[in-house]
Every structure is written in C-alpha cells, then in structure tokens.
SELUMDO-184898 format. One record per atom (N, C-alpha, C): residue number from 1; residue in three letters; atom name; x, y, z. Coordinates in Angstrom, 1 decimal. Layout:
! residues N
site k NUM | r ALA | a CA | east X | north Y | up Z
...
! end
This chain:
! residues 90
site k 1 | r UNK | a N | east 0.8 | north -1.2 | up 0.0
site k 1 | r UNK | a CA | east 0.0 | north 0.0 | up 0.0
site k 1 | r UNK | a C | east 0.9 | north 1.3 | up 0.0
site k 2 | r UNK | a N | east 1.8 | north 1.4 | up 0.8
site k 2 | r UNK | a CA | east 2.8 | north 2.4 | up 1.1
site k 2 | r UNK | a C | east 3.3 | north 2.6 | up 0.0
site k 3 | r UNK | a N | east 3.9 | north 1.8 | up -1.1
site k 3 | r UNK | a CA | east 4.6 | north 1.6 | up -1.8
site k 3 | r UNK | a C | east 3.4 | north 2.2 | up -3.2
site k 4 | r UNK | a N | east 2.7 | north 2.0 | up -3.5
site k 4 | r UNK | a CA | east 1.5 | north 2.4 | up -4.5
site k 4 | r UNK | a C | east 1.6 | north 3.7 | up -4.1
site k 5 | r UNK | a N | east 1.4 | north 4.2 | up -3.2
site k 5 | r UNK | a CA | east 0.9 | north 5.5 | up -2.8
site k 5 | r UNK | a C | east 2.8 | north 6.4 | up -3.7
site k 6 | r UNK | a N | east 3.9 | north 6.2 | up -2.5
site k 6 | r UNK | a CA | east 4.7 | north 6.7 | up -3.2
site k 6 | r UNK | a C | east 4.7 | north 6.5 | up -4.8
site k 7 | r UNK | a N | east 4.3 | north 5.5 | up -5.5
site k 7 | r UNK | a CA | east 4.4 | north 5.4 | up -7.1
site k 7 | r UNK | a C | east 3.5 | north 6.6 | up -7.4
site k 8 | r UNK | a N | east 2.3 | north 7.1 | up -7.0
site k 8 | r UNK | a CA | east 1.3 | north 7.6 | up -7.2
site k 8 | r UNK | a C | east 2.0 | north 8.7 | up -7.3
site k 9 | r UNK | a N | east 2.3 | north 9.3 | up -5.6
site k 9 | r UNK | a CA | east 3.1 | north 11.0 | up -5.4
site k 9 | r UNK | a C | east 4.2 | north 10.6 | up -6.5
site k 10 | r UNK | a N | east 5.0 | north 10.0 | up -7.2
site k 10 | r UNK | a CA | east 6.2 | north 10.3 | up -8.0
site k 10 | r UNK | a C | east 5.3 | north 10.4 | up -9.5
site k 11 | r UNK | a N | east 4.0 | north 9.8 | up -9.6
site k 11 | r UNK | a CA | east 3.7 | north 10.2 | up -11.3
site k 11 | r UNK | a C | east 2.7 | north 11.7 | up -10.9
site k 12 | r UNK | a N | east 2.5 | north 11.9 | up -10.1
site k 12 | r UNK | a CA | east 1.8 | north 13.4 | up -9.9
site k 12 | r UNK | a C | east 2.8 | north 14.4 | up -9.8
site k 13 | r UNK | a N | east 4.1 | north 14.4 | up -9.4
site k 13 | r UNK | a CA | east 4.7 | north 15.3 | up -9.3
site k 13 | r UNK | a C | east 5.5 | north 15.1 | up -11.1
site k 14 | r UNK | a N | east 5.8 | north 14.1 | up -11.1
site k 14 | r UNK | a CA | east 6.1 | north 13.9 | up -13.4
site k 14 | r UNK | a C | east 4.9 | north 15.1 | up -14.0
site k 15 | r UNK | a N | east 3.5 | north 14.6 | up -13.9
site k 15 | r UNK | a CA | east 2.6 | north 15.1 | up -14.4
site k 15 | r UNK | a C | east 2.9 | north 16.8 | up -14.4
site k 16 | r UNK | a N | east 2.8 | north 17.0 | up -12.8
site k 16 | r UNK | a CA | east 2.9 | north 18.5 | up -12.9
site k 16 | r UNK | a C | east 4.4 | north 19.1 | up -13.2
site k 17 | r UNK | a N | east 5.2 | north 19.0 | up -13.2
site k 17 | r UNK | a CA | east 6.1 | north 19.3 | up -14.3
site k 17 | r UNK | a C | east 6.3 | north 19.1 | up -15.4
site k 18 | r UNK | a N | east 5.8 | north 18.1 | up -16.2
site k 18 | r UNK | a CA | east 5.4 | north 18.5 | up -17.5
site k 18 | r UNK | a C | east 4.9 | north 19.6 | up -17.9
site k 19 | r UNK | a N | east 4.4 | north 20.2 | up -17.1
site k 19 | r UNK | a CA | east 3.4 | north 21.5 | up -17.3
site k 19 | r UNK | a C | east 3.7 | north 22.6 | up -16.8
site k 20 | r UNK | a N | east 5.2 | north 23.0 | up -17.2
site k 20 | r UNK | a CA | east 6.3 | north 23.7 | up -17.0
site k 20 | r UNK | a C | east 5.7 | north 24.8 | up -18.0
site k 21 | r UNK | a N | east 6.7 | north 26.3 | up -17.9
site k 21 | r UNK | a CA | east 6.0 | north 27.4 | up -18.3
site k 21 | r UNK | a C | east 6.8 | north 27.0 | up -20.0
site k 22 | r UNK | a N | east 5.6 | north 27.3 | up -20.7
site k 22 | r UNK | a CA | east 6.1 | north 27.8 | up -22.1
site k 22 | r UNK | a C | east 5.8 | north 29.7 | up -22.3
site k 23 | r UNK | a N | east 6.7 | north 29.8 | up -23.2
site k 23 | r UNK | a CA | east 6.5 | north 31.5 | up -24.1
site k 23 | r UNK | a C | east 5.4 | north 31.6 | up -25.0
site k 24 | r UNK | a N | east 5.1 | north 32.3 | up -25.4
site k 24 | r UNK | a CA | east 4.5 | north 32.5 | up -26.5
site k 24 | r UNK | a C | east 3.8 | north 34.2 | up -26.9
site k 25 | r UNK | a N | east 3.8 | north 34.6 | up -27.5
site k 25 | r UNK | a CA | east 3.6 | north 36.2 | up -28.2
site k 25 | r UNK | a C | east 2.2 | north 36.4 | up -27.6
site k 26 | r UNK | a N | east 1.9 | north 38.0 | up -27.4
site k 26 | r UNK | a CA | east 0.9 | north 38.4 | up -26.6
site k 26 | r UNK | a C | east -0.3 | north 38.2 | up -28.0
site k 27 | r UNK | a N | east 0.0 | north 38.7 | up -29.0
site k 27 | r UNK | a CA | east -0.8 | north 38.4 | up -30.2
site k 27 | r UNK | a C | east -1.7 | north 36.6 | up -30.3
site k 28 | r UNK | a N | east 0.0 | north 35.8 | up -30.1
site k 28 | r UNK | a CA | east -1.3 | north 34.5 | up -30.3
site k 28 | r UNK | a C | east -2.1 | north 34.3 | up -29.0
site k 29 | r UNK | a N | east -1.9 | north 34.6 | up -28.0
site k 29 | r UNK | a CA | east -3.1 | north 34.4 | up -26.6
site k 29 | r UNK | a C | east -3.8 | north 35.2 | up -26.8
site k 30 | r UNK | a N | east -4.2 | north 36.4 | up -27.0
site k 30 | r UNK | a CA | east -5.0 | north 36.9 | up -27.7
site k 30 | r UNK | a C | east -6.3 | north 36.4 | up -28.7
site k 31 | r UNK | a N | east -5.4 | north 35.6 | up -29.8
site k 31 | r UNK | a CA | east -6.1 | north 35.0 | up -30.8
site k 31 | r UNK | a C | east -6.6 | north 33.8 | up -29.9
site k 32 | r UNK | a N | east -6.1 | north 33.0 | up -29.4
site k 32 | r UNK | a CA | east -6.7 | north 31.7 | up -28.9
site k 32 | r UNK | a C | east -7.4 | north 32.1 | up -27.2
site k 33 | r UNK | a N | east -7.6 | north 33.1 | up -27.7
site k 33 | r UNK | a CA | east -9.5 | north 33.9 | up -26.5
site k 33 | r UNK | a C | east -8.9 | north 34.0 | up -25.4
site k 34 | r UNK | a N | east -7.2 | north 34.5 | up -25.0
site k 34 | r UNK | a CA | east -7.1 | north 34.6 | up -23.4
site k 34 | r UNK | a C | east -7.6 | north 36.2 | up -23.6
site k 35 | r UNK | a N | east -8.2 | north 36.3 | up -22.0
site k 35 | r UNK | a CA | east -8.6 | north 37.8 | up -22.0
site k 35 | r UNK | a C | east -7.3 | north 38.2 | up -20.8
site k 36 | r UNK | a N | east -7.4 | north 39.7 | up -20.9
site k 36 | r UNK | a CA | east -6.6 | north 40.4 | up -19.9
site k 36 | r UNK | a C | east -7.5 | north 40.6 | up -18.8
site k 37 | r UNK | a N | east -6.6 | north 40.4 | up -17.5
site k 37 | r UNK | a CA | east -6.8 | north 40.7 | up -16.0
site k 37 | r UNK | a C | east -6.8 | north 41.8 | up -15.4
site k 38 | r UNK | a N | east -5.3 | north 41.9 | up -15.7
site k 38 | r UNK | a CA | east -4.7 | north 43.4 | up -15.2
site k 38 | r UNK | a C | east -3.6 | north 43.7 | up -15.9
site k 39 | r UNK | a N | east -3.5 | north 44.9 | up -15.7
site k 39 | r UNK | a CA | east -2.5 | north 45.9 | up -16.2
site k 39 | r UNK | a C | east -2.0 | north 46.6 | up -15.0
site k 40 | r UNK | a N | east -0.6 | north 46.3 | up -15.0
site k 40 | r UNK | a CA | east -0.2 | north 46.7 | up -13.8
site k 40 | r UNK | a C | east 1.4 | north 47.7 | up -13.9
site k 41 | r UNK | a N | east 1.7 | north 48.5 | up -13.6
site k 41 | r UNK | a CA | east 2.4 | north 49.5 | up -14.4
site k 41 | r UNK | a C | east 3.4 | north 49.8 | up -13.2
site k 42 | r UNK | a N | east 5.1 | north 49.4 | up -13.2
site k 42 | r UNK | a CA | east 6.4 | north 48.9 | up -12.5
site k 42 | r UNK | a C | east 6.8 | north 50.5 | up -12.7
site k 43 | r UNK | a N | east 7.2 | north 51.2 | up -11.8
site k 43 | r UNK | a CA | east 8.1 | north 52.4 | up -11.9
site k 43 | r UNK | a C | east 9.6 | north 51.9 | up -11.7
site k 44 | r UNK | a N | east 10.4 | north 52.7 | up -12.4
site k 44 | r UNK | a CA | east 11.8 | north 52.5 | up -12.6
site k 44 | r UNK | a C | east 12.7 | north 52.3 | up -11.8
site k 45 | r UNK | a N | east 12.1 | north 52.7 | up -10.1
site k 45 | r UNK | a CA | east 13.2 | north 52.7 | up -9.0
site k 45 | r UNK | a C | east 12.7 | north 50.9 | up -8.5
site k 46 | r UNK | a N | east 12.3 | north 50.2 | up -8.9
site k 46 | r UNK | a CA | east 11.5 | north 48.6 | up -8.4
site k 46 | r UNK | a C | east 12.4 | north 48.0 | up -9.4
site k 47 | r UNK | a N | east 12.5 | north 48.4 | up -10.6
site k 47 | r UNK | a CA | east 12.7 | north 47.5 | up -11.5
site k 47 | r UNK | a C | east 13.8 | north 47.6 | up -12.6
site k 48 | r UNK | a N | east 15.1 | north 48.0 | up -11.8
site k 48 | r UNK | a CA | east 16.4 | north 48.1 | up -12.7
site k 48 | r UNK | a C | east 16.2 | north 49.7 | up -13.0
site k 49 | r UNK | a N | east 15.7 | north 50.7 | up -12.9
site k 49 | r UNK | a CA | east 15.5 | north 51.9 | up -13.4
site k 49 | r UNK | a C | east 14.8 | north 51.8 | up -15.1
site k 50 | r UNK | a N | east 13.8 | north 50.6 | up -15.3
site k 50 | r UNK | a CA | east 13.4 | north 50.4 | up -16.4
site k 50 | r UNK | a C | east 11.9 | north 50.2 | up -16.2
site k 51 | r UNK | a N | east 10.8 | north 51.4 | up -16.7
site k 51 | r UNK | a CA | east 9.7 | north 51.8 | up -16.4
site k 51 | r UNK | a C | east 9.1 | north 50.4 | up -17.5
site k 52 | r UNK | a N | east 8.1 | north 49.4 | up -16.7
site k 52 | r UNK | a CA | east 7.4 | north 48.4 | up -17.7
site k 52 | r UNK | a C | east 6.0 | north 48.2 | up -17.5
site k 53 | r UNK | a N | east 5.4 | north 47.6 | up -18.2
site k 53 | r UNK | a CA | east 3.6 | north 47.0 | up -17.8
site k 53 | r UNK | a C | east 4.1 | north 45.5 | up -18.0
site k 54 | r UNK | a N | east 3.0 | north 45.3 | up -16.7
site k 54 | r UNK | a CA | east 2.9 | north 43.7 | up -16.8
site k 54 | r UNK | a C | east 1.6 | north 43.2 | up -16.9
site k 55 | r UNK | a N | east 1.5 | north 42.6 | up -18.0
site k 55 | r UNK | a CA | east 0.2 | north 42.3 | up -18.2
site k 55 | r UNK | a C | east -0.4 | north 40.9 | up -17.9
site k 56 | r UNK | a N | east -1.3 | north 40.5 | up -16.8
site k 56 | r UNK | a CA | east -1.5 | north 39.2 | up -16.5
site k 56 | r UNK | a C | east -3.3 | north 39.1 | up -17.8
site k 57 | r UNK | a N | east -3.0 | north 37.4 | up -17.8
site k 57 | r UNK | a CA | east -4.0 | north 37.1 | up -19.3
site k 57 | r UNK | a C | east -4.8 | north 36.0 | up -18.7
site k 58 | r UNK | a N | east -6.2 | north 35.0 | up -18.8
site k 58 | r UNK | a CA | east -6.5 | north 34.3 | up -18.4
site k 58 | r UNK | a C | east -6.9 | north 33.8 | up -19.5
site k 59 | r UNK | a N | east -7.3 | north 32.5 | up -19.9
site k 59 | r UNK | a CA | east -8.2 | north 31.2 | up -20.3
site k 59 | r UNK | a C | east -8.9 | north 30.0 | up -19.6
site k 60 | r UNK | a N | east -9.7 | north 30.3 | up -18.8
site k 60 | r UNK | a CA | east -10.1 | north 28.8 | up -18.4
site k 60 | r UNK | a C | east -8.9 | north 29.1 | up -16.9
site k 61 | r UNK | a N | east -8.2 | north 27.7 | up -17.0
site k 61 | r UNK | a CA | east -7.3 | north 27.4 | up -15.8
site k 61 | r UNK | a C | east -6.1 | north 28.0 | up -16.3
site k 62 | r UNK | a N | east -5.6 | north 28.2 | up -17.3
site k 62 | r UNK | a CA | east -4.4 | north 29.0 | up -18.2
site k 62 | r UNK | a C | east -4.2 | north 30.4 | up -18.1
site k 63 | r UNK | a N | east -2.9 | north 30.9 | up -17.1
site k 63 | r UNK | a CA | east -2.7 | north 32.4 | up -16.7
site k 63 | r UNK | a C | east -1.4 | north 32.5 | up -17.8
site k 64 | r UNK | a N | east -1.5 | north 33.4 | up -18.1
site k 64 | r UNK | a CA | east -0.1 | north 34.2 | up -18.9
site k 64 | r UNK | a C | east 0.5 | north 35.4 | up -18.5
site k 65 | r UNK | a N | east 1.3 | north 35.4 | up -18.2
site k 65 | r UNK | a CA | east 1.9 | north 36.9 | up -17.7
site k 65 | r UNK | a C | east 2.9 | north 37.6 | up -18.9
site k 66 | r UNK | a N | east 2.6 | north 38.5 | up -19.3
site k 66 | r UNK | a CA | east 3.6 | north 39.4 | up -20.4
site k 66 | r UNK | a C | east 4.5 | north 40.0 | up -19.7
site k 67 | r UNK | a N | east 5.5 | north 40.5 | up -19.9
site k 67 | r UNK | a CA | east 6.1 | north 41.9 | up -19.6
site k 67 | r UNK | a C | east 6.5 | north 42.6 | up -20.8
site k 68 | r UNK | a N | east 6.3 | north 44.0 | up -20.4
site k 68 | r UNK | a CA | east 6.3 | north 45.1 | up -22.0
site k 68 | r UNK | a C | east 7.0 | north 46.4 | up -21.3
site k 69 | r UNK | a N | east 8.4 | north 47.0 | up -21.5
site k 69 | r UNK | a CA | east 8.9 | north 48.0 | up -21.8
site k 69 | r UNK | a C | east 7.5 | north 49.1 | up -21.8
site k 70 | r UNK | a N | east 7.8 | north 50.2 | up -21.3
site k 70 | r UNK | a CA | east 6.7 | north 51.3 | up -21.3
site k 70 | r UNK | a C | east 6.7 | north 51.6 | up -22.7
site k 71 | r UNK | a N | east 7.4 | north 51.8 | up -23.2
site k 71 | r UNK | a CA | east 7.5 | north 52.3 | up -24.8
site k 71 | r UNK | a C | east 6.8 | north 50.9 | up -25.9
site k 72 | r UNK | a N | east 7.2 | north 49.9 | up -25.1
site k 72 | r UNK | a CA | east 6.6 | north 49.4 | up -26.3
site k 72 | r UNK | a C | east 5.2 | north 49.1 | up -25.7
site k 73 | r UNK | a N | east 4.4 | north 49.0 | up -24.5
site k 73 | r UNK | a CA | east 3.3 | north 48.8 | up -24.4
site k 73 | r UNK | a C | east 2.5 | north 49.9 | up -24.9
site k 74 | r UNK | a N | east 3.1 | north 51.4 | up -25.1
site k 74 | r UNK | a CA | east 2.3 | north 52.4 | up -25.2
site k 74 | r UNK | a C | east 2.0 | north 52.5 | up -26.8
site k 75 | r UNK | a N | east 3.0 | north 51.7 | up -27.6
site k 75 | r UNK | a CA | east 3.2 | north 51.7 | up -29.1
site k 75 | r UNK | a C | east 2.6 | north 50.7 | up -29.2
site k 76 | r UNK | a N | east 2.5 | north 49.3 | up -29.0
site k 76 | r UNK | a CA | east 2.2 | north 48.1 | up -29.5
site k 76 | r UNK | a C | east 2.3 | north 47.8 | up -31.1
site k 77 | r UNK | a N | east 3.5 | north 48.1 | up -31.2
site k 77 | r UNK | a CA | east 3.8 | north 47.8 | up -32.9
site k 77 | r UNK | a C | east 3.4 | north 45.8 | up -33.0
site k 78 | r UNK | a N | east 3.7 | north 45.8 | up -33.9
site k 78 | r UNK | a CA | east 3.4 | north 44.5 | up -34.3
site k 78 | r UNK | a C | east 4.9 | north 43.8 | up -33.7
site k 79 | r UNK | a N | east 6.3 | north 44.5 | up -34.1
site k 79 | r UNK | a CA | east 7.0 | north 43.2 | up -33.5
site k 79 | r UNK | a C | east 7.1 | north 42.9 | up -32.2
site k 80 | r UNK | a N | east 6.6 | north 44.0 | up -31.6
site k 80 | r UNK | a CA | east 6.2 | north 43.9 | up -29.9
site k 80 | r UNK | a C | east 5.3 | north 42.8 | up -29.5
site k 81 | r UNK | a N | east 4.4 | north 43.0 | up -30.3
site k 81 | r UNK | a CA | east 2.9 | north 42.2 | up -30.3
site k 81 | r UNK | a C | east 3.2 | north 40.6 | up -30.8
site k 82 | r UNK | a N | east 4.3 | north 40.7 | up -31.8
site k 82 | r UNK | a CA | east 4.3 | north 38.7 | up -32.1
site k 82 | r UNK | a C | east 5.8 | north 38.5 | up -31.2
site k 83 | r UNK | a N | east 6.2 | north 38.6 | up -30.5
site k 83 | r UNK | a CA | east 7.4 | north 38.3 | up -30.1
site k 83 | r UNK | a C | east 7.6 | north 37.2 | up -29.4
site k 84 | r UNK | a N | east 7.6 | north 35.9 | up -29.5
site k 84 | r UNK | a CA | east 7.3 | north 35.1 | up -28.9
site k 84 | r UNK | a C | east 8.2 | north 34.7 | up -27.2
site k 85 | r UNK | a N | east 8.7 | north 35.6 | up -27.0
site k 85 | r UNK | a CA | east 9.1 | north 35.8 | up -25.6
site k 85 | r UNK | a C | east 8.3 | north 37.0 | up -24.5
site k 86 | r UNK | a N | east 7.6 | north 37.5 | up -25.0
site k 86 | r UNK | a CA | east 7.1 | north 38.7 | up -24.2
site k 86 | r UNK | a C | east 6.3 | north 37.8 | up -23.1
site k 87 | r UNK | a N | east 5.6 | north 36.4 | up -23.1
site k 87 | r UNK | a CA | east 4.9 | north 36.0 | up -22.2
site k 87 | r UNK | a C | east 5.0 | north 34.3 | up -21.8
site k 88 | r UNK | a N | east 5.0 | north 34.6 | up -20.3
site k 88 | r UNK | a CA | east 5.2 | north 32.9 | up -20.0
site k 88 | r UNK | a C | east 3.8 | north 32.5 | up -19.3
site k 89 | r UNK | a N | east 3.6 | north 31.2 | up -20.2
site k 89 | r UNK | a CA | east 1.7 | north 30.7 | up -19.9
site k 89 | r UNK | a C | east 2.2 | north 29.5 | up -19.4
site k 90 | r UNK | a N | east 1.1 | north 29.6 | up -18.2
site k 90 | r UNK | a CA | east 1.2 | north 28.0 | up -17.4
site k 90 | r UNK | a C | east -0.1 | north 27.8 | up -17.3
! end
C-alpha cells in the first residue's frame, strides 16, 4: 500500500512538471480567447531603473503573464505584439 501510494506521489509530481511554463507572443493568446486581467504599471526605481507594464492574461485554468517595456506597451507595434518571448503561460 505504502509503496502504490509513493508510485502515485512520483507520477503526480512527473505530471505536474510536464506542465512547465512555455513563451508565446501576446498576439497568439490573444487570438486563442485569453482575456486580460490586469495591467499593472512597475516604476523605474522597483525595476532596474526600467519603467514596464505587466500584463496578466486568463483562459479557463491558463494564466499568462507578459512583460512590456513602457514604450513598447504604449506603441504596441506588431514586432512587440508577435514576439514570442514577451509571455510565460502555465
């Protein structure tokens, strides 16, 4: 019994690490229906002296967190917008 149970806790903790953060561009979560939470806006003395937005994203059980330079959140050019590192989804 003891022994099942540990096999059990070692494929649940596999499981949930599989499910490690990937990247992906603020554009495609967008496209695949995550909505925005918050917008939350870092002043420069917190954060290296580099003013940023962080933008948290939801779907379902699926959070995404962006981070965006103030210049490029205020601009949102397109290579800002497909950059496939701007956000880590778990």
């Amino acid at each position: 019994m003891i022994r099942s149970l540990a096999i059990a806790a070692a494929l649940v903790c596999v499981a949930q690490a599989s499910q490690a953060q990937e990247q992906q561009s603020f554009k495609s979560l967008i496209g695949r229906g995550f909505e925005i939470k918050n917008v939350s806006f870092v002043r420069g003395d917190v954060s290296e002296n580099r003013e940023a937005f962080i933008v948290t994203l939801q779907r379902e059980k699926s959070v995404a967190v962006c981070f965006f330079s103030a210049n490029a959140w205020v601009t949102l050019s397109n290579t800002v917008l497909d950059d496939p590192k701007r956000c880590d989804v778990r």
